[in-house]
C-alpha positions in Angstrom: 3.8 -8.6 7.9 5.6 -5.7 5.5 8.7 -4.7 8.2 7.9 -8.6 10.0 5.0 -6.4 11.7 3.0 -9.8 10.9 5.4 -11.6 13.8 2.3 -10.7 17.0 -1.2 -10.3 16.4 -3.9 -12.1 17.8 -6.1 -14.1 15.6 -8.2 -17.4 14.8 -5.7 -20.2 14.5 -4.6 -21.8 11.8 -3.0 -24.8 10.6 -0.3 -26.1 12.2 1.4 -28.4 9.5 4.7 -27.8 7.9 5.0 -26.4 4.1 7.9 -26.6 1.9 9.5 -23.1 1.6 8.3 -21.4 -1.5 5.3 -23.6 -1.6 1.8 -22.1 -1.9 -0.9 -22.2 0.9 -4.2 -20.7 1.0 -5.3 -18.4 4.3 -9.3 -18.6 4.9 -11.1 -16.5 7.5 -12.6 -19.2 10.1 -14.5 -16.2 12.0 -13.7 -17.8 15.8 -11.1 -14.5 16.6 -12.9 -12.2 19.3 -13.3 -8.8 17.8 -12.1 -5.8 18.9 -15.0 -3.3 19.5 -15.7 -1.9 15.8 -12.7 -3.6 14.9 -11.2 -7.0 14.3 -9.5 -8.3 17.3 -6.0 -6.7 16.9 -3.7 -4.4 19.9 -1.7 -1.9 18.8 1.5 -4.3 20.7 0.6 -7.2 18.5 1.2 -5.6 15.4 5.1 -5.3 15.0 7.9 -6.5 15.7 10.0 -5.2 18.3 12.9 -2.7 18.2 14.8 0.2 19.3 12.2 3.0 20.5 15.1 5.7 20.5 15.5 4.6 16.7 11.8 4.6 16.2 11.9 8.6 17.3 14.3 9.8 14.9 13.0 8.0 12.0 9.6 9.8 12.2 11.4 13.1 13.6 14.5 13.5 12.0 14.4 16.8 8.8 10.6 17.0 10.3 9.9 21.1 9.3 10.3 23.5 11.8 12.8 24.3 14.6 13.3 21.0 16.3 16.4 19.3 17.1 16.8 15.7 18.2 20.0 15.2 21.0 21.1 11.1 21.5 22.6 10.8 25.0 24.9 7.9 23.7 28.1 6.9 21.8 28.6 8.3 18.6 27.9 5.0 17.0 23.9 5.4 18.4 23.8 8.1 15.7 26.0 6.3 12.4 22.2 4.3 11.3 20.6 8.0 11.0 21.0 9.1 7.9 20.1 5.8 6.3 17.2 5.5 8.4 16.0 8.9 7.9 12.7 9.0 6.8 11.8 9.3 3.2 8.7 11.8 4.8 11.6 14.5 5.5 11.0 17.4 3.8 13.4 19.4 5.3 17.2 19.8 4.1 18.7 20.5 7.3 20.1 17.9 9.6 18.3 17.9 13.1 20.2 15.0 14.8 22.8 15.0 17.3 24.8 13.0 19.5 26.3 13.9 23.0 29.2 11.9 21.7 29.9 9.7 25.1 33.0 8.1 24.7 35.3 5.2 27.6 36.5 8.1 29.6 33.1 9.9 30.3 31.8 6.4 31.3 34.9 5.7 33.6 34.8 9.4 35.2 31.4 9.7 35.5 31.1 12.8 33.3 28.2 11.9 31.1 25.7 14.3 32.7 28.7 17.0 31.7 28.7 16.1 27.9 24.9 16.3 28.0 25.1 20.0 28.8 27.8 20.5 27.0 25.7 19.1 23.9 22.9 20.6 25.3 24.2 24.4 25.3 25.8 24.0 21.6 22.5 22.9 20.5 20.6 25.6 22.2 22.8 28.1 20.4 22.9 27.5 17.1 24.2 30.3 15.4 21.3 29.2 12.3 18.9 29.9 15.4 17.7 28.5 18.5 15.5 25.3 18.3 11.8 25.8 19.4 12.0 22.6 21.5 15.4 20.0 21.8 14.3 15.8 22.6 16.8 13.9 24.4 16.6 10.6 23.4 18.6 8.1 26.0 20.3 4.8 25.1 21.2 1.9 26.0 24.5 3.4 27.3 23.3 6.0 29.4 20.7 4.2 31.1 23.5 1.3 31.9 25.6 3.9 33.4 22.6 5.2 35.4 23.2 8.6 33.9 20.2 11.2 34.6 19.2 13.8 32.1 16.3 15.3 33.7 18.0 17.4 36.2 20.9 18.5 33.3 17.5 19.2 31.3 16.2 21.6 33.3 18.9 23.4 34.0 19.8 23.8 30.4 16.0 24.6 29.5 15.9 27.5 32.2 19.5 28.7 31.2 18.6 29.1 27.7 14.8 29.4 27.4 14.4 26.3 24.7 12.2 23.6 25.4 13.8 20.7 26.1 12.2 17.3 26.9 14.2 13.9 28.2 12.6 10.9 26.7 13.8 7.4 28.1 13.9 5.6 24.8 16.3 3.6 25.9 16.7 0.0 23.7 17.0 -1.8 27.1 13.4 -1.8 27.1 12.4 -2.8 23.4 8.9 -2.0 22.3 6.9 -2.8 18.9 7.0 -0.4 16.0 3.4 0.5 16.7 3.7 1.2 20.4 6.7 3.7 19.4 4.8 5.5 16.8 2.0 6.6 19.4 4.7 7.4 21.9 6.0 10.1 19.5 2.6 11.3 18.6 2.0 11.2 22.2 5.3 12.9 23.3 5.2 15.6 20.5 1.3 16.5 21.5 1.6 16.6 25.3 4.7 18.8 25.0 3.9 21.1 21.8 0.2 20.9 20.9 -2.0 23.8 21.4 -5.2 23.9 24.0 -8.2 25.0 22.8 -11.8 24.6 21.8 -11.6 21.9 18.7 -13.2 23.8 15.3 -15.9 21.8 14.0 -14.4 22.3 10.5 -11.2 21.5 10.6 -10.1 18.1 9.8 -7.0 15.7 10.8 -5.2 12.8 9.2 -3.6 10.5 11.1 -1.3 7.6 10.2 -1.9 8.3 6.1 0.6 8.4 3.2 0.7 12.1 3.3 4.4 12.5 2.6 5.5 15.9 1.2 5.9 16.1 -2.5 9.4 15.8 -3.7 9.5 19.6 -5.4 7.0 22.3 -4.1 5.7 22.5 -7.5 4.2 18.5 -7.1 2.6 19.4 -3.8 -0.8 19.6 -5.5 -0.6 16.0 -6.6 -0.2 14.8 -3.2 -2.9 12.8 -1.6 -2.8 15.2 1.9 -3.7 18.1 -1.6 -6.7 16.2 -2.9 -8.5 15.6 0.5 -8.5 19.3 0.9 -9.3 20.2 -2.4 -12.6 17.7 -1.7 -13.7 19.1 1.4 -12.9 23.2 0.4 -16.6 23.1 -1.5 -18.2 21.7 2.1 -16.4 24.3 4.2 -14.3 21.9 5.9 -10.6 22.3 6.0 -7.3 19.9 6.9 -6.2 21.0 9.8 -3.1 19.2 10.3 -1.6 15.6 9.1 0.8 12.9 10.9 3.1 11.6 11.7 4.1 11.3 8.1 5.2 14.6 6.6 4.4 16.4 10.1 5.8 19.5 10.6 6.3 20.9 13.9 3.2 22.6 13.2 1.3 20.2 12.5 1.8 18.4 15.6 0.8 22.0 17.7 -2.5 22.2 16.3 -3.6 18.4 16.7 -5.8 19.2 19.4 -7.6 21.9 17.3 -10.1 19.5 14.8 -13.1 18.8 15.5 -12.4 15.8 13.3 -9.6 13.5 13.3 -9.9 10.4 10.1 -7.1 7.9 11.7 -6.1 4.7 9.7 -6.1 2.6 12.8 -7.4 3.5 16.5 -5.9 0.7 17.9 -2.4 2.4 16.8 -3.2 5.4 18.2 -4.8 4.8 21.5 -2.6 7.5 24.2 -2.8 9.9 21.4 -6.6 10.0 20.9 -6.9 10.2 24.5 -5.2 13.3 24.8 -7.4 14.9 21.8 -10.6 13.2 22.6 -13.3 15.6 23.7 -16.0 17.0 23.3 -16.4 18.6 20.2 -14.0 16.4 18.7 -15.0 13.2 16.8 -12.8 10.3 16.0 -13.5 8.4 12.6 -11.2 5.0 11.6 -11.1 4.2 7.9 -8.3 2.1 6.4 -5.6 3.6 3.7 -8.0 4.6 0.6 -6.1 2.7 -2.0 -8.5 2.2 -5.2 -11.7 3.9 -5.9 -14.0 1.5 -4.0 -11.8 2.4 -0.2 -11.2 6.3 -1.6 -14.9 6.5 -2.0 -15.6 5.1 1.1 -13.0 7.3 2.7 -14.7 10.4 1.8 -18.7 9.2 3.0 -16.9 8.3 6.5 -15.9 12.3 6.8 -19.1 13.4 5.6 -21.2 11.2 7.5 -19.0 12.0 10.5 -19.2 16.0 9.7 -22.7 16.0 8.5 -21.7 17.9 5.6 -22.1 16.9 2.1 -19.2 16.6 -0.1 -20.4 15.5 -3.2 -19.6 19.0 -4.9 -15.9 18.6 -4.2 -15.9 15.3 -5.4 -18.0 16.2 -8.5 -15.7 18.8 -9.4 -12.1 16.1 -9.2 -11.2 15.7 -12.5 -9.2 12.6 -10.8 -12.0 10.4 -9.9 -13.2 10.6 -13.2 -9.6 9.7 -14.4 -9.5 7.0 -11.9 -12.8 5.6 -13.2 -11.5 5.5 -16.7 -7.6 4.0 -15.9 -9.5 1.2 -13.8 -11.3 0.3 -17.1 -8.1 0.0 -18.7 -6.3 -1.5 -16.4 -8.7 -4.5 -16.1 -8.4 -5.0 -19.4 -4.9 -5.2 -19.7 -4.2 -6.9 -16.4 -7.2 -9.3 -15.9 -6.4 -12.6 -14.2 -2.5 -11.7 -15.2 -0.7 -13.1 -11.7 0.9 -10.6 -9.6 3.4 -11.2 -6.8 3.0 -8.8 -3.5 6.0 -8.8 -1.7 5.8 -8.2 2.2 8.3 -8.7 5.3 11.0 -7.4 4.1 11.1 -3.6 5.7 11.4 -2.7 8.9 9.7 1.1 9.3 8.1 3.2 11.9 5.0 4.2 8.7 2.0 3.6 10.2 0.7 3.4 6.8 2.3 0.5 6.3 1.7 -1.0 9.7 -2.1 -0.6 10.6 -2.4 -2.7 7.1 0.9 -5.2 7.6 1.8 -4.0 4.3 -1.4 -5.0 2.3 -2.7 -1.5 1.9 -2.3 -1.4 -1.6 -4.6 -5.0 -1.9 -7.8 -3.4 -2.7 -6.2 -1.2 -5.7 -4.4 -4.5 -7.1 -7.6 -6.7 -7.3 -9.4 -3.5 -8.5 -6.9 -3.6 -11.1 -7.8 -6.8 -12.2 -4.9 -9.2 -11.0 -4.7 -12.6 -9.8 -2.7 -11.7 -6.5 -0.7 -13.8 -4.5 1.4 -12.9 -1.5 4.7 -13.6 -0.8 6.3 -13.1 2.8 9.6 -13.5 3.5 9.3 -15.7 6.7 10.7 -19.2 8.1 8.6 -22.1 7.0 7.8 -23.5 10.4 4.6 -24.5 12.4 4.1 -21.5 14.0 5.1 -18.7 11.2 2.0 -20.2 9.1 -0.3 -20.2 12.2 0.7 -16.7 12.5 0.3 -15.6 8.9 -3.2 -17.4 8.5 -4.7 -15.5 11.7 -3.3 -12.3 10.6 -5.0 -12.2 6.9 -8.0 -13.4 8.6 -8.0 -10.6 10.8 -7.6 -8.3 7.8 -10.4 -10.4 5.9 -8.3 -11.3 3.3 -8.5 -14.7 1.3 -5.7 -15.4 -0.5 -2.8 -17.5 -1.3 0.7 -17.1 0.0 4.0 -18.4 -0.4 7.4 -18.0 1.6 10.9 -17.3 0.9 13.7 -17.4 3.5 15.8 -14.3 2.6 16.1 -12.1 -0.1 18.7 -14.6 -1.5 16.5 -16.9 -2.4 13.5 -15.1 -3.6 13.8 -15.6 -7.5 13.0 -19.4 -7.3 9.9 -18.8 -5.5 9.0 -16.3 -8.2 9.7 -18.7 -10.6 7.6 -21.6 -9.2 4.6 -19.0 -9.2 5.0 -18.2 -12.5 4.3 -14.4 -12.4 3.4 -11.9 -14.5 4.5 -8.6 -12.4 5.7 -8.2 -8.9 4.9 -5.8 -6.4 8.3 -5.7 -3.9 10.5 -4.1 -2.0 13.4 -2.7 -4.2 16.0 -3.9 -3.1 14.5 -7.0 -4.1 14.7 -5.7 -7.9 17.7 -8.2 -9.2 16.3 -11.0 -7.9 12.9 -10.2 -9.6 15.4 -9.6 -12.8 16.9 -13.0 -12.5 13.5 -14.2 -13.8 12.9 -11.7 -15.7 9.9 -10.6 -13.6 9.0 -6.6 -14.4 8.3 -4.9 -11.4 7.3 -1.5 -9.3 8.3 -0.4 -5.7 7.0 -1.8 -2.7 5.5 1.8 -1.3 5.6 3.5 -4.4 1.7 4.2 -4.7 -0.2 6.7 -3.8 -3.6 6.8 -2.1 -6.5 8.7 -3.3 -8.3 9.0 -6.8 -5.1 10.3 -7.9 -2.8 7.5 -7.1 -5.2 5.1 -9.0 -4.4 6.5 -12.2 -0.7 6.6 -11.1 -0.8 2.9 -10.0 -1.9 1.7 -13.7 0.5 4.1 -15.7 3.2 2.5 -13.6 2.2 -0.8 -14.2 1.3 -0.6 -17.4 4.8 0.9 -17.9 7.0 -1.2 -16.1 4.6 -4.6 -17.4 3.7 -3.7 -20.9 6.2 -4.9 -23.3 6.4 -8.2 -21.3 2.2 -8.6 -21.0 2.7 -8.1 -24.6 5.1 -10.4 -25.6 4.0 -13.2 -23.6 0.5 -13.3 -24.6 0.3 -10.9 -27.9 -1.6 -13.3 -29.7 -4.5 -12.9 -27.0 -4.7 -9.2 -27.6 
């Protein structure tokens, strides 16, 4: 539901009634959806909406680290969204994008094969250095036109040496979020990873919030940081992490674990196919937000490595700080009502996807709120159907509400009267309009140490106004 990845996902059904919009409904779990083997019941296609798979690539690609560059065989205007869109995972400085620049005349002539190598050649030689491997990323344009770039790609690829690869990602053809992001794992693995026997010891994360730290000096508070300082002490190590904060690297030694921890398999289906071996295990556990799921998180890998790991957790001083800020926090925010904001976004994060947004749940109620969610969604029929089979799926029991657009958000935060919202920020002045403190949607961190995080942030942004409201309770 975060990024209207709520829109396809097959599910129990619900009720079919109209509601008021802004109005509060309640979604139950009426247990008649066929599960999914070890799952429950969804298909990586169900779970997004649909979109452009060229865009999908570049989001997750573009400033990825390491020598690859990212060609779109379009118009100029396939490429003015990029730097917007560019992922807030990149780590990199350097601007890995380009366009082949089609314009009328190359369309007219036929000459758009021409400007490819052209493009082609220029990025092959960049004076910086040559890329390690070049994706050509068609449009809807080129594939109109009927323009080729696999033979113009092998020519350039033997003329130069660099790896280059044609992908059709052309928005003709539109595909869900989901299906993108395993397409890009997919592509990057069959065209860069390594072969190899997979080493018992080493350890992947797929589809977590393992974004690079801001400044190389934060990199030890990062959540991708505390999983391998916990499994150091067992002799395991992280072998590599994506697609968030990939680097080229990363995506070569995939195929190397022995292990790979994956938030969702149903996400991920071509891409564990290609890594599945023997020798190599596949464990799904959800995003660890809150102790309860970060516990739980770390048994699955030592369960699945059959190595303990209780002397790397004993010795992180953040579960023990976790342990005490979730005391505090549920004595400050007990039963105070709390308004989750999803639908808004549209992303390529699997992080948010595999979850439709509601990863962070299990740290809010851990927290001690009253949550409620609220989806911006048209109030018809069919949208509450939808929603109901969706939480259900998730196994979540809890009350919703819808606005229409952002426009109109602050009087449905008003009518639900709450104490702290949890939203996207460009949602922020309408929150404001009621006076409603709040923190970024997606500004949490996973792990022991983004439960101590979470309550500081709350506790800053929703202090004074806890206190005011209800000082003569405390």
């Amino acid at each position: 539901m975060t990024d209207r990845e709520s829109s396809r996902r097959a599910g129990p059904r619900g009720d079919e009634s109209g509601r008021p919009a802004g109005g509060r409904h309640q979604a139950r779990r009426d247990g008649s959806d066929p599960a999914r083997p070890g799952g429950d019941g969804r298909t990586a296609g169900d779970l997004a909406q649909h979109g452009c798979a060229m865009t999908g690539f570049i989001f997750q690609l573009s400033g990825m680290p390491g020598r690859l560059s990212l060609v779109i065989f379009g118009e100029r205007d396939c490429a003015n969204a990029m730097p917007r869109l560019r992922a807030k995972t990149a780590s990199d400085p350097e601007w890995n994008v380009f366009s082949v620049g089609l314009q009328e005349s190359d369309v007219v002539s036929g000459s758009a094969e021409e400007r490819l190598a052209q493009c082609l050649r220029a990025v092959a030689s960049d004076p910086g250095g040559a890329p390690e491997g070049i994706l050509v990323l068609s449009t809807c344009l080129s594939d109109m036109i009927g323009a080729d770039p696999v033979p113009v790609c092998r020519a350039i690829e033997q003329e130069t040496g660099v790896r280059i690869v044609p992908v059709a990602t052309s928005g003709l053809r539109l595909r869900t979020q989901a299906e993108v992001g395993d397409w890009v794992a997919r592509t990057m693995v069959t065209e860069f990873g390594r072969g190899g026997e997979p080493d018992s010891a080493a350890v992947n994360l797929i589809g977590y919030s393992t974004d690079p730290a801001e400044r190389p000096e934060y990199q030890r508070w990062t959540f991708q940081a505390e999983v391998a300082e916990a499994l150091r002490p067992a002799g395991l190590r992280l072998n590599a992490q994506a697609p968030i904060g990939a680097s080229l690297e990363d995506w070569r030694n995939l195929p190397l674990a022995g292990l790979s921890v994956v938030v969702d398999r149903a996400m991920y289906a071509d891409l564990l196919a290609r890594i599945e071996r023997p020798g190599h295990r596949v464990v799904e556990m959800g995003q660890p937000y809150g102790l309860a799921r970060t516990d739980a998180f770390y048994h699955a890998i030592a369960q699945a490595t059959g190595r303990s790991l209780e002397a790397g957790l004993a010795a992180l001083d953040a579960r023990r700080a976790a342990v005490e800020a979730l005391a505090q926090a549920r004595e400050r925010f007990a039963g105070r009502r709390l308004a989750y904001g999803i639908g808004s976004h549209h992303n390529f994060r699997p992080d948010d996807l595999a979850s439709e947004g509601l990863g962070a749940l299990p740290l809010m109620i851990e927290m001690g709120f009253d949550v409620e969610i609220v989806i911006q969604e048209r109030d018809r029929p069919d949208v509450h159907e939808r929603i109901r089979r969706n939480l259900a799926a998730m196994g979540v029991d809890l009350p919703y509400r819808l606005f229409y657009e952002p426009a109109v958000l602050a009087p449905a935060l008003a009518e639900g009267r709450f104490d702290v919202g949890y939203l996207s920020d460009f949602l922020m002045g309408q929150a404001a309009q009621v006076h409603l403190p709040t923190v970024p949607l997606g500004h949490l961190l996973p792990g022991y140490r983004g439960v101590a995080r979470a309550v500081a942030q709350f506790s800053r942004v929703a202090g004074s106004v806890f206190e005011s409201r209800y000082r003569k309770y405390l």
